[in-house]
C-alpha positions as CSV (number, residue, x, y, z in Angstrom):
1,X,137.2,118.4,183.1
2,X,136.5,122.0,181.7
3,X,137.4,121.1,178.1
4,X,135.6,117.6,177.9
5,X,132.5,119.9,179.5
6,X,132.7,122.3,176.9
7,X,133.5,119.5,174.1
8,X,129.7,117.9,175.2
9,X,128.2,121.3,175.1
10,X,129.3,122.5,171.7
11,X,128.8,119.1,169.8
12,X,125.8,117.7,171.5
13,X,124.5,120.5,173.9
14,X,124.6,118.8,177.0
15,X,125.9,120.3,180.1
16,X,126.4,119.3,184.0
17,X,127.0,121.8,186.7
18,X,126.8,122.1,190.1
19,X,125.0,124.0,192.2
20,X,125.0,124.4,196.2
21,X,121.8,122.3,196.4
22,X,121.9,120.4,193.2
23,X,123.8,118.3,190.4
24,X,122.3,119.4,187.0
25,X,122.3,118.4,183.4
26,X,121.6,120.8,180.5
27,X,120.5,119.3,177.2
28,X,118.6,120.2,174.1
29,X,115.9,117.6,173.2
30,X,113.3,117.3,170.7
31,X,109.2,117.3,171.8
32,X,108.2,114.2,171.5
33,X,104.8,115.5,170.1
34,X,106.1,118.6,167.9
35,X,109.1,117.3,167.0
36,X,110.7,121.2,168.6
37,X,113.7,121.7,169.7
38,X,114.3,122.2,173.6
39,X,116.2,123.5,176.3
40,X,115.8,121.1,179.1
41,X,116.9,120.8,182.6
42,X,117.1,117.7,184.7
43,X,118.2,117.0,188.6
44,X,118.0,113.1,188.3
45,X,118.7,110.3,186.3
46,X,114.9,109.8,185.3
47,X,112.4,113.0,184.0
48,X,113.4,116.4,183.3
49,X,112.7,118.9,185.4
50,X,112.2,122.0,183.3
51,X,112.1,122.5,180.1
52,X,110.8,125.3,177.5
53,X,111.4,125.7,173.9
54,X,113.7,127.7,172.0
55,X,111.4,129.3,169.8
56,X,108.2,130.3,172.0
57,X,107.2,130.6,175.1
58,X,104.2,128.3,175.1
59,X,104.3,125.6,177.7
60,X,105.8,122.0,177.6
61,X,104.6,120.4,180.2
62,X,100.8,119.2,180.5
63,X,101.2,119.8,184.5
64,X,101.9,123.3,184.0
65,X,98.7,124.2,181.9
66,X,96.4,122.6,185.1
67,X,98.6,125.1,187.3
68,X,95.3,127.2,185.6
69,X,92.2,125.6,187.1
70,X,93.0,127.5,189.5
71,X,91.4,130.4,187.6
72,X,88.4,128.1,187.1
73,X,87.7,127.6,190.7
74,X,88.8,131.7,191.7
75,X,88.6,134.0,188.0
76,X,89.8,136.9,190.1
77,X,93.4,136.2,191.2
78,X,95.5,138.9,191.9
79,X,98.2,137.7,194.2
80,X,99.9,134.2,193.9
81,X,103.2,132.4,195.5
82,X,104.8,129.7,193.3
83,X,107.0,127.7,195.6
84,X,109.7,126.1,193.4
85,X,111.2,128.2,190.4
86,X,113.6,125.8,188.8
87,X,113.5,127.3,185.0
88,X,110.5,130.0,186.1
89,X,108.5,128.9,182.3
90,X,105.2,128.8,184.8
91,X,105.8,131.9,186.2
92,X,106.3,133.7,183.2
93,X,103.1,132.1,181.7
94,X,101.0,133.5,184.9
95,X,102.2,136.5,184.2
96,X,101.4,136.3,180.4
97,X,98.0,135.1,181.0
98,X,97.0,137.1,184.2
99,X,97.7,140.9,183.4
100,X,97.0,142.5,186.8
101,X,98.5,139.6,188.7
102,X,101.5,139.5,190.8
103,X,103.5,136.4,191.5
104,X,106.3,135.8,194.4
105,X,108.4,132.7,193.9
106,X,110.3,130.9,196.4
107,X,113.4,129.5,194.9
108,X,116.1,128.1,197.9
109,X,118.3,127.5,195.1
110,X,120.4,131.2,193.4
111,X,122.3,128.7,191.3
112,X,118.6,127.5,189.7
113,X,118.0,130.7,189.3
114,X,120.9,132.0,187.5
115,X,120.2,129.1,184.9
116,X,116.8,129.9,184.6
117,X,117.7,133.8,183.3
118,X,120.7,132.3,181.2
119,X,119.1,129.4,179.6
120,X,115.5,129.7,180.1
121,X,114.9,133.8,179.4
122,X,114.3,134.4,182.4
123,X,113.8,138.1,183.1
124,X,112.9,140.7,185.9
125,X,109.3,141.8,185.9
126,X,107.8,144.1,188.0
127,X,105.0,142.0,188.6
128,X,107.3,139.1,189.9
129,X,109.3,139.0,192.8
130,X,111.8,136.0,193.5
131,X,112.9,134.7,197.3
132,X,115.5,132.9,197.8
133,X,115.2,130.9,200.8
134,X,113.1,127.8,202.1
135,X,109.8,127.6,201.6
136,X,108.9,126.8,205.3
137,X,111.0,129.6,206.6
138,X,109.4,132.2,203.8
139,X,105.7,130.6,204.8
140,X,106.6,131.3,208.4
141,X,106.6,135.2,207.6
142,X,103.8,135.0,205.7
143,X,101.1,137.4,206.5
144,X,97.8,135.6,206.9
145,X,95.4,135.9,204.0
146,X,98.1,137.2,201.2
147,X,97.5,134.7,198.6
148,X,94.9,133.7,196.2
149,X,96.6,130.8,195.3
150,X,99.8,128.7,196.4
151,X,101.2,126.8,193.9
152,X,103.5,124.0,195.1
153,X,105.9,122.8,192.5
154,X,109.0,121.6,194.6
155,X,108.7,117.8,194.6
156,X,111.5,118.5,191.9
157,X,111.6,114.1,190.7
158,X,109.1,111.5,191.6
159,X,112.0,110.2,194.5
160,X,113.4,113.3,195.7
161,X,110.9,115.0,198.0
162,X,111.7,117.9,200.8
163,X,109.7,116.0,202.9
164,X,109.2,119.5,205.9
165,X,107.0,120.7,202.8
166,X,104.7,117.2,202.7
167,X,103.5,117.6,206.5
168,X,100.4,119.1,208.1
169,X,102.8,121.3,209.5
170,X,103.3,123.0,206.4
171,X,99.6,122.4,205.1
172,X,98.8,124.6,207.9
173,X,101.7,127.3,207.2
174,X,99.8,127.2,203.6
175,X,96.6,127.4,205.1
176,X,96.6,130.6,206.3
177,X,98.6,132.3,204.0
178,X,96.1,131.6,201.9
179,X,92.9,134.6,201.6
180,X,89.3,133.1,202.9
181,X,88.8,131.7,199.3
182,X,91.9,130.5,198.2
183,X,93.2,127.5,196.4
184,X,96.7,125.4,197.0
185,X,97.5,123.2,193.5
186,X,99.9,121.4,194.2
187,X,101.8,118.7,191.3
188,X,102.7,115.3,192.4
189,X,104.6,112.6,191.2
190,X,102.9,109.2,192.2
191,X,100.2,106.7,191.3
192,X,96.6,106.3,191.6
193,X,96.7,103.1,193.2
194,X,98.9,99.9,193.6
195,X,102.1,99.8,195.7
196,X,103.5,102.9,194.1
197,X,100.5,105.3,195.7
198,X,101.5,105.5,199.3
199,X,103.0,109.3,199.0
200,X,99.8,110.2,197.2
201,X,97.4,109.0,200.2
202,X,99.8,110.0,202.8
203,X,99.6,113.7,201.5
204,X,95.7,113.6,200.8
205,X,95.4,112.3,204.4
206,X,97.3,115.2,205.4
207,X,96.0,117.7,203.8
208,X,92.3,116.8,204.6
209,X,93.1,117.6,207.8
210,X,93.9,121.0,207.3
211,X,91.9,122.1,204.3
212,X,88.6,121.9,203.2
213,X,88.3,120.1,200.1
214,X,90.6,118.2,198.1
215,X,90.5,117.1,194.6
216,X,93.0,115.4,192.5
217,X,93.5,115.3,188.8
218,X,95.5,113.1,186.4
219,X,97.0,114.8,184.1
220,X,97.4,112.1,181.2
221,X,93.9,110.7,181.6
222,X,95.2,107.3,179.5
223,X,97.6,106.3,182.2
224,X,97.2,103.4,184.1
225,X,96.2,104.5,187.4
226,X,99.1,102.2,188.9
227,X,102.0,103.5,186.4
228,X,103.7,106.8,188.0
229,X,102.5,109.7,186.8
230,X,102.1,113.7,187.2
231,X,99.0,114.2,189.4
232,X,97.5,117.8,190.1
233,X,95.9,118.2,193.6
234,X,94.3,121.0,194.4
235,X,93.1,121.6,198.1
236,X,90.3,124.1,199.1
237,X,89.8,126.5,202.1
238,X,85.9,126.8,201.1
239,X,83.9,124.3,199.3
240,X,85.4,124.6,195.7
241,X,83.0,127.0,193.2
242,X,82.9,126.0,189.7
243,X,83.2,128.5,187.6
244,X,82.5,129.0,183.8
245,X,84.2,126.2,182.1
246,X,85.6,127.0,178.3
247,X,86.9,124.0,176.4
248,X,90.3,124.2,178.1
249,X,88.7,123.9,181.3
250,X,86.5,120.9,180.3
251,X,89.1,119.2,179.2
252,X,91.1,119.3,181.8
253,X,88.1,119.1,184.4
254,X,87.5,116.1,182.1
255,X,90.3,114.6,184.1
256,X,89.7,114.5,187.9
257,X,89.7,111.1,189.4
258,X,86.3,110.4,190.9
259,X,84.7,107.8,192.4
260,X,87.8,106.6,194.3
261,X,88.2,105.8,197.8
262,X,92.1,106.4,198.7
263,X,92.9,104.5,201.9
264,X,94.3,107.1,204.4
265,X,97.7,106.7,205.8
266,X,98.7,108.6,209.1
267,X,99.2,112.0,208.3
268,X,102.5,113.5,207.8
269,X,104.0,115.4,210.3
270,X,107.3,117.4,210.9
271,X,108.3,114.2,214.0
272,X,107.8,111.9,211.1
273,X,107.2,112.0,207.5
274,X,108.5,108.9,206.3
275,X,108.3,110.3,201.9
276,X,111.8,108.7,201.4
277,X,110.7,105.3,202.4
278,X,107.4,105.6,200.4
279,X,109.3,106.6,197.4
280,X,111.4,104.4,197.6
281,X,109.0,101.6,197.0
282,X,107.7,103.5,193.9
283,X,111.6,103.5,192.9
284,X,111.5,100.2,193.1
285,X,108.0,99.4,191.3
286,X,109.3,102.2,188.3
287,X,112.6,100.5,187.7
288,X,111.1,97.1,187.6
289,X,108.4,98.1,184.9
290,X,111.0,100.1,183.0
291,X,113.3,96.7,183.1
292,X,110.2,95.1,181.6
């Protein structure tokens, strides 16, 4: 098994290992838009996971890049938690692009995390300080008011959700760790509408209920609105400010969905958050188009 591992990695650079929480592939793609080479990193049999190139550090996923309205809506972030590290390329870019900031990330996986400094240049930083533990056990010894800005990035595939992080339980734990002003954002992997959407307005319903203001973007604009998709939610303590808005920001502010109405389902809650069962239904609707 070692030798026909080895064999995949030096002819066609793909690699699977294990970790204690995951099954992992290693592989070295092309960007579909630049034609660059990649080192990519996927948990399931659909979408990559992480990914960054191997000649810059610029980002590769659209997602990521939206992870920054959140210094639209608060220009004077300071203190962030990332919860989710897989290959760490968006915590490295917040540190890039915010100087005098200081990020902690919550990883519950060491295995991710010794991949992400082998294979995705990875390195200590004073500025950045990883956990390795659960989210919701980390949130639970949060100080109240530490954070400018939570960003949630451990919906790791569109099927595979740690559902005790999707509940108004943990909306709340986010809540108040979060400073009078601060901002959640938050990516997704759902639809707009259709049968496909029901995680999407199961977790707006949620957080509504705990948070002030909530406002989702799509991050390909020319999707279909029923296809699945990366969505960027951001939820508000205060009434969100807008701040000065550059042509990255319009651009990107360019793409909030407006204008819709999203049927509430019950809210999600530690006793029952049935994400499995609601993702499994956009399994479903995603193979069938992709049979198509």
């Amino acid at each position: 098994t070692e030798a026909i591992a080895y064999l995949m990695w030096t002819q066609n650079r793909v690699f699977a290992l294990d970790t204690e929480y995951a099954r992992l592939t290693l592989f070295q793609p092309s960007d579909p838009k630049t034609g660059k080479k990649l080192q990519a990193l996927a948990n399931d049999p659909y979408f990559v996971q992480s990914a960054v190139f191997l000649d810059s550090d610029e980002l590769v996923f659209d997602y990521n890049r939206f992870f920054h309205l959140a210094s639209y809506y608060n220009p004077d972030i300071k203190r962030s938690l990332m919860i989710g590290g897989a290959g760490y390329t968006f915590p490295r870019d917040y540190l890039n692009r915010y100087p005098d900031a200081e990020i902690d990330v919550v990883e519950i996986d060491p295995g991710m995390t010794r991949l992400a400094r082998e294979y995705f240049r990875l390195r200590d930083d004073p500025r950045m300080n990883i956990i390795h533990a659960d989210a919701r056990v980390f949130l639970s010894s949060v100080p109240a008011g530490k954070y400018d800005v939570i960003f949630l990035d451990a919906f790791g595939t569109l099927f595979s959700v740690p559902y005790q992080l999707t509940t108004v339980e943990a909306a709340s734990s986010m809540h108040k760790a979060l400073a009078d002003e601060g901002i959640l954002v938050a990516n997704i992997g759902t639809a707009v509408s259709g049968e496909a959407d029901m995680f999407l307005r199961a977790e707006l319903a949620t957080w509504k209920t705990v948070f002030h203001e909530v406002k989702v973007f799509k991050v390909k604009s020319d999707r279909d609105d029923s296809e699945l998709q990366n969505l960027v939610v951001i939820a508000f303590k205060q009434p969100a400010v807008p701040g000065s808005a550059d042509t990255e920001f319009a651009s990107m502010l360019a793409h909030e969905v407006r204008d819709k109405l999203f049927e509430p389902l019950p809210v999600l809650t530690d006793d029952l958050a049935p994400v499995e069962y609601y993702n499994s239904i956009a399994q479903r609707h995603y193979r069938i188009i992709e049979s198509k």
